[in-house]
Structure formats: C-alpha cells, structure tokens
TITIGU-11745 format. One record per residue: residue number from 1; x negated, y, z negated of N, C-alpha, C, O, CB in turn. Coordinates in nm, 4 decimals. Atoms other than C-alpha are relative to their C-alpha. Glycine has a CB too. Example, Ala and Ser with C-alpha at 12.3 -4.5 7.8 and 13.67 -1.06 7.14 Angstrom:
# TITIGU-11745
R   i   n_east  n_north     n_up  ca_east ca_north    ca_up   c_east  c_north     c_up   o_east  o_north     o_up  cb_east cb_north    cb_up
R   1  -0.0890  -0.1190   0.0000  -1.2300  -0.4500  -0.7800  -0.0900   0.1200   0.0000  -0.1936   0.1181  -0.0665   0.0992   0.0027  -0.1246
R   2   0.0820  -0.1190   0.0060  -1.3670  -0.1060  -0.7140   0.0770   0.1090  -0.0730   0.0261   0.2198  -0.0899  -0.0414   0.0462   0.1415
//
This chain:
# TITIGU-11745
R   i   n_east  n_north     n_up  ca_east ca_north    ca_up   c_east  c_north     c_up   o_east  o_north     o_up  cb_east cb_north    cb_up
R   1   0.0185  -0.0270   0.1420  -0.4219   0.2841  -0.0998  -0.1171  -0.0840  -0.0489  -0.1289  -0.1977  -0.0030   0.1301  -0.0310  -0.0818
R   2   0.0936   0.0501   0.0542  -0.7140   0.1924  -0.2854   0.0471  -0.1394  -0.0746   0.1624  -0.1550  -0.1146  -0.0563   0.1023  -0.0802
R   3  -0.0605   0.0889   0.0592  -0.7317  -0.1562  -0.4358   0.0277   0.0094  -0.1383   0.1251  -0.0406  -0.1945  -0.0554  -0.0950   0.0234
R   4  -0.0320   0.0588   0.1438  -0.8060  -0.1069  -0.7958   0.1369   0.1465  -0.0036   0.1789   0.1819  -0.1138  -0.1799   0.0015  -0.1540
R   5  -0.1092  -0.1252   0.0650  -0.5215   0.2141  -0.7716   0.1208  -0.1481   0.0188   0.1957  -0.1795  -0.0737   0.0391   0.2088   0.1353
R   6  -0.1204   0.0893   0.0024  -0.2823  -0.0858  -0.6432   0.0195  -0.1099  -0.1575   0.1168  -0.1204  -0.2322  -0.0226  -0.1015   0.1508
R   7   0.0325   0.0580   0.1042  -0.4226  -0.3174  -0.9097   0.0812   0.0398  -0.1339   0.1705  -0.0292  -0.1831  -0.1317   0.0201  -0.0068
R   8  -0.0817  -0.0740   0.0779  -0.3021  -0.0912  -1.1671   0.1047  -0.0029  -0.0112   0.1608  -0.0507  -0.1098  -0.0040   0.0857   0.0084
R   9  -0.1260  -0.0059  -0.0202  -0.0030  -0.0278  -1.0412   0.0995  -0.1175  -0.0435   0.2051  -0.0996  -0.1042   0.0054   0.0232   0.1247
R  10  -0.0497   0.1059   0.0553   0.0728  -0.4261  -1.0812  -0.0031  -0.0561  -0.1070   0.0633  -0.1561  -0.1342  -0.0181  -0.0617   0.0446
R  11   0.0407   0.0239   0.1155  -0.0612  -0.4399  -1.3902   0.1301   0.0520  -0.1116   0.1817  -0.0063  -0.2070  -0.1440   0.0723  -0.0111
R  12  -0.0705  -0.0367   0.1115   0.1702  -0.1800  -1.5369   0.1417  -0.0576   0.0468   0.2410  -0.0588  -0.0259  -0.0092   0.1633  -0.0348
R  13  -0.1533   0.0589  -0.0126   0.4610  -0.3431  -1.3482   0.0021  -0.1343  -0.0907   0.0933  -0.1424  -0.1730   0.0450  -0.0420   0.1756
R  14   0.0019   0.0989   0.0692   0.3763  -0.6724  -1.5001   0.0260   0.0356  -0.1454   0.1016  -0.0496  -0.1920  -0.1134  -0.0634   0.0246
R  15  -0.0089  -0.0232   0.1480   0.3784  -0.5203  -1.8850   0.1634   0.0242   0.0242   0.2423  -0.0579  -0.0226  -0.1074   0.1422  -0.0764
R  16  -0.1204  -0.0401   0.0199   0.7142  -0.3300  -1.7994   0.1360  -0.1490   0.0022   0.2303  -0.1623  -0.0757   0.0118   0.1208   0.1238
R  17  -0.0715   0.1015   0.0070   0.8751  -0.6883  -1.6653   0.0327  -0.0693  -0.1282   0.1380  -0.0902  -0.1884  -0.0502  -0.0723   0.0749
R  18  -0.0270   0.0575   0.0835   0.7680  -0.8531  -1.9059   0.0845   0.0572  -0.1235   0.1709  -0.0141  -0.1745  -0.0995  -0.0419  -0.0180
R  19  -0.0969  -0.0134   0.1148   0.9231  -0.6490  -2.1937   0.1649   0.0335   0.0762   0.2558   0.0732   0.0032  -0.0625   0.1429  -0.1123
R  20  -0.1739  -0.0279  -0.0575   1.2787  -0.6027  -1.9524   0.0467  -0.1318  -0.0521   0.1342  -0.1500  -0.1367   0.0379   0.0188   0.2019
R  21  -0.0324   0.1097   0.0152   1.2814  -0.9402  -1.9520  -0.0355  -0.1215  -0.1017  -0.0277  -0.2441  -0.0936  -0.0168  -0.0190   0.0919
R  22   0.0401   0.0457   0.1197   1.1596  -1.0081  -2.2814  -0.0943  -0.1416   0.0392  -0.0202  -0.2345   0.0713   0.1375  -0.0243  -0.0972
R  23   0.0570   0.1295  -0.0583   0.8999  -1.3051  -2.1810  -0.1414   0.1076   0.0291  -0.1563   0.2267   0.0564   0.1026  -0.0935   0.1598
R  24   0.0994  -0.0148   0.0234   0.5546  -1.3219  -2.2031  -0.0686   0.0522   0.1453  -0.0168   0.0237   0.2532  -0.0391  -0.1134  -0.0676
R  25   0.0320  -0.0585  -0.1318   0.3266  -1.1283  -1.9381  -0.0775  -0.1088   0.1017  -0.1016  -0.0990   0.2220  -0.0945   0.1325  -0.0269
R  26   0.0607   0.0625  -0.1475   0.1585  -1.4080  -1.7854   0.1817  -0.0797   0.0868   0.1840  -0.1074   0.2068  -0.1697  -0.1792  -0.0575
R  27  -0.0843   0.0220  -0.0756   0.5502  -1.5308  -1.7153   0.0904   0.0962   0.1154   0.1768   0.0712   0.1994   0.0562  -0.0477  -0.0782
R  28  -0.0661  -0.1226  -0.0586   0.6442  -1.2056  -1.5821  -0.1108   0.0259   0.1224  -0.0701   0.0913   0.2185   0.0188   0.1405  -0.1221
R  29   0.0551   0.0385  -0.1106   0.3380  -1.2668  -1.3477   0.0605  -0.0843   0.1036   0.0516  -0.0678   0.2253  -0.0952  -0.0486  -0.0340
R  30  -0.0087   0.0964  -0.1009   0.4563  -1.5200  -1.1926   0.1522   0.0090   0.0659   0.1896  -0.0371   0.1738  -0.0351  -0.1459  -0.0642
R  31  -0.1086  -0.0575  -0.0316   0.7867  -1.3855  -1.1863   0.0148   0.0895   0.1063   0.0959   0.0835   0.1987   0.0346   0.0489  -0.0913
R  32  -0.0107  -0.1092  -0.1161   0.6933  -1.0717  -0.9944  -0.0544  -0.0621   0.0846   0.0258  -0.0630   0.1780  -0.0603   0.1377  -0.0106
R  33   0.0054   0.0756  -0.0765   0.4914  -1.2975  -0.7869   0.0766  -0.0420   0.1383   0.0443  -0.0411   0.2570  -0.0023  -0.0587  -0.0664
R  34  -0.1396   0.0727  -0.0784   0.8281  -1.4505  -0.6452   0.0721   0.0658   0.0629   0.1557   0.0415   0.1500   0.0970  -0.0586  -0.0735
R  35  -0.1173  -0.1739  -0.0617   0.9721  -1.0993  -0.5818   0.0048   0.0396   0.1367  -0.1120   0.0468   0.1751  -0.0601   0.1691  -0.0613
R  36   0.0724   0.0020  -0.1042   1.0156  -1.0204  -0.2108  -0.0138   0.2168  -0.0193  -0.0336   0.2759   0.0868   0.0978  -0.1019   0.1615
R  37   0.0559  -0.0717   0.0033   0.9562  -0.6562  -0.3459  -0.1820  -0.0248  -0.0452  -0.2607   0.0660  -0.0184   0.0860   0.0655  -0.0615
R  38   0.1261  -0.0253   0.0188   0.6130  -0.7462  -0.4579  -0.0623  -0.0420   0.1647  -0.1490   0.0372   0.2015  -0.0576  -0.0908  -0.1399
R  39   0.0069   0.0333  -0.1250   0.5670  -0.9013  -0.0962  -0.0275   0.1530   0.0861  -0.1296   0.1690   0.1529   0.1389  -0.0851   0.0360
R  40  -0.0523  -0.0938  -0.0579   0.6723  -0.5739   0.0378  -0.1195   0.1664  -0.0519  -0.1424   0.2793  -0.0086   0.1788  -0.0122  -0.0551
R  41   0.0584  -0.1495   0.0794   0.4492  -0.3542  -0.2177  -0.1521  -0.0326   0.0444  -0.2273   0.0649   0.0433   0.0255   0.0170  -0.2127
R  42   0.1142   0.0365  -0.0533   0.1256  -0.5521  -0.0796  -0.0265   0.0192   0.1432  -0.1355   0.0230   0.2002  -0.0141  -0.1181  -0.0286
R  43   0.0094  -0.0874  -0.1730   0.2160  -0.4332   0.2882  -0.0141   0.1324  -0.0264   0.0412   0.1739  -0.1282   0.1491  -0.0063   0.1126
R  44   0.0362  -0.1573   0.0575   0.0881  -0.0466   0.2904   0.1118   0.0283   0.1409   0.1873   0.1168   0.1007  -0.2196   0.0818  -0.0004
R  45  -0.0913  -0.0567  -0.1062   0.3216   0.0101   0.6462   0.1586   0.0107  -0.0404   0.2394   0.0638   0.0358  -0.0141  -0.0931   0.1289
R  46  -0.1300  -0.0013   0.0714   0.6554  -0.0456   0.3797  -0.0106   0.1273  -0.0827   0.0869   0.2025  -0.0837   0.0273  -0.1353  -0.0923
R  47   0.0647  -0.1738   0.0888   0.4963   0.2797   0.1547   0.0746  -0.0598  -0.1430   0.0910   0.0146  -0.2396   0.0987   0.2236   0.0799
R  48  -0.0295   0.0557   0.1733   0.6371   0.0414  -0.1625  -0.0913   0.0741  -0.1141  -0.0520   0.1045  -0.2268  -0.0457  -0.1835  -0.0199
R  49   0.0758  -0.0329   0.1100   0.3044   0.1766  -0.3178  -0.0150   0.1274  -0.0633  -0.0872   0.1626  -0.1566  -0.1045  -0.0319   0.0251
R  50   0.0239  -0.1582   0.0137   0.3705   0.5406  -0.3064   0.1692  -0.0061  -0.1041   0.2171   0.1039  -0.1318  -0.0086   0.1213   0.2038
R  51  -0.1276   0.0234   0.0949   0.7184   0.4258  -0.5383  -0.0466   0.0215  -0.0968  -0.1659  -0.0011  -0.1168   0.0726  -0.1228  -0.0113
R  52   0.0427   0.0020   0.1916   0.7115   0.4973  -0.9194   0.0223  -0.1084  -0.0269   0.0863  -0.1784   0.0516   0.0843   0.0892  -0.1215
R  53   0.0072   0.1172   0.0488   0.6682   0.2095  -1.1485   0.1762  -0.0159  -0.0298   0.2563  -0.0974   0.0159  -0.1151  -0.0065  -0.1325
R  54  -0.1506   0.0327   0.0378   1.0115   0.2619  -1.3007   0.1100  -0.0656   0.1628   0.1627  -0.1766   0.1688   0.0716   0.1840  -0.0729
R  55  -0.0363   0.0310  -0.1301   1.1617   0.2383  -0.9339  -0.0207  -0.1622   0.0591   0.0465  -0.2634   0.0795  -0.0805   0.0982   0.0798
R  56   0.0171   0.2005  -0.0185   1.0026  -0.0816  -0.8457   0.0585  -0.1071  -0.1009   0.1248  -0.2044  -0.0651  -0.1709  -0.0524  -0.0139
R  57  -0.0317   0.1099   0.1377   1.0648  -0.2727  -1.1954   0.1622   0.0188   0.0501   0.1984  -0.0865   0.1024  -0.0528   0.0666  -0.2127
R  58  -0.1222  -0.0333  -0.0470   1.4533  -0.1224  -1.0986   0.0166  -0.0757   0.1189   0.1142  -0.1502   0.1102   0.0168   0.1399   0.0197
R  59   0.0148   0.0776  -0.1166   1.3895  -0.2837  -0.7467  -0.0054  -0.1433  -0.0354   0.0907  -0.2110   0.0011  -0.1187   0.0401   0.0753
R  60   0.0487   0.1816   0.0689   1.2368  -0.6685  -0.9176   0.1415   0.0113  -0.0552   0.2335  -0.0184   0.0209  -0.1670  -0.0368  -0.1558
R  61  -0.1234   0.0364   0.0560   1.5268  -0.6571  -1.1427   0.1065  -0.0149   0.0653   0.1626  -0.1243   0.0584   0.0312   0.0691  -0.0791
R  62  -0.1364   0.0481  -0.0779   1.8160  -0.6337  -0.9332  -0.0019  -0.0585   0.1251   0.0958  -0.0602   0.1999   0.0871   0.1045   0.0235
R  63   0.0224   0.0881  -0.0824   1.6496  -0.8433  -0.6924   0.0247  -0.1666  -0.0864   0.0669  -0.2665  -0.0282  -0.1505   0.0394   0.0591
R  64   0.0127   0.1241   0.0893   1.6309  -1.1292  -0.9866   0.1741   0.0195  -0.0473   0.2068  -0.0615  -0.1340  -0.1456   0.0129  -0.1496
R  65  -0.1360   0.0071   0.0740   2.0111  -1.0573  -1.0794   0.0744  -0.1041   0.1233   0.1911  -0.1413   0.1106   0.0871   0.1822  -0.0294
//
C-alpha cells in the first residue's frame, strides 16, 4: 500500500480515537502508538490495511479494554 494512502488511514484513526476516547489527538497518538493492532497495520503481510477505519478503531478499543 502506498505510504501517504497508509498515512491517511492513521490519521483518520487517530481523530476517531481520539473522540471514542474523548482525549486530545496528540494523546490518542500515542495511544494508538501502543496498540499491537497498529504494530500489525504497519506489516502489509497481516492485510490490517485493507480493514475499514471503523473496524480497526473497534480492534484499538477492545484491545485497550
């Protein structure tokens, strides 16, 4: 996958965190950061990147529960 299509992709996950989890987007950076789905979405042989946003943010979250 292209970088700036991935780019994107983390970008809009980062906005969605942050308002799930009410908290500001650079904390929701560092949050997804920590995730071992974001780990997982930066390997292209897992296909994390071909997931919808909603799906992943669904994935971070009940990884953080």
């Amino acid at each position: 996958m292209r970088e700036s299509v991935l780019r994107r992709k983390e970008a809009r996950l980062v906005m969605k965190l942050a308002e799930a989890l009410d908290i500001s987007p650079e904390k929701a950076l560092d949050v997804l950061y920590s995730t071992k789905t974001y780990r997982l979405l930066m390997e292209p042989k897992y296909g994390m990147q071909l997931m919808s946003d909603n799906y992943l943010l669904e994935d971070i979250l009940a990884e953080l529960k």
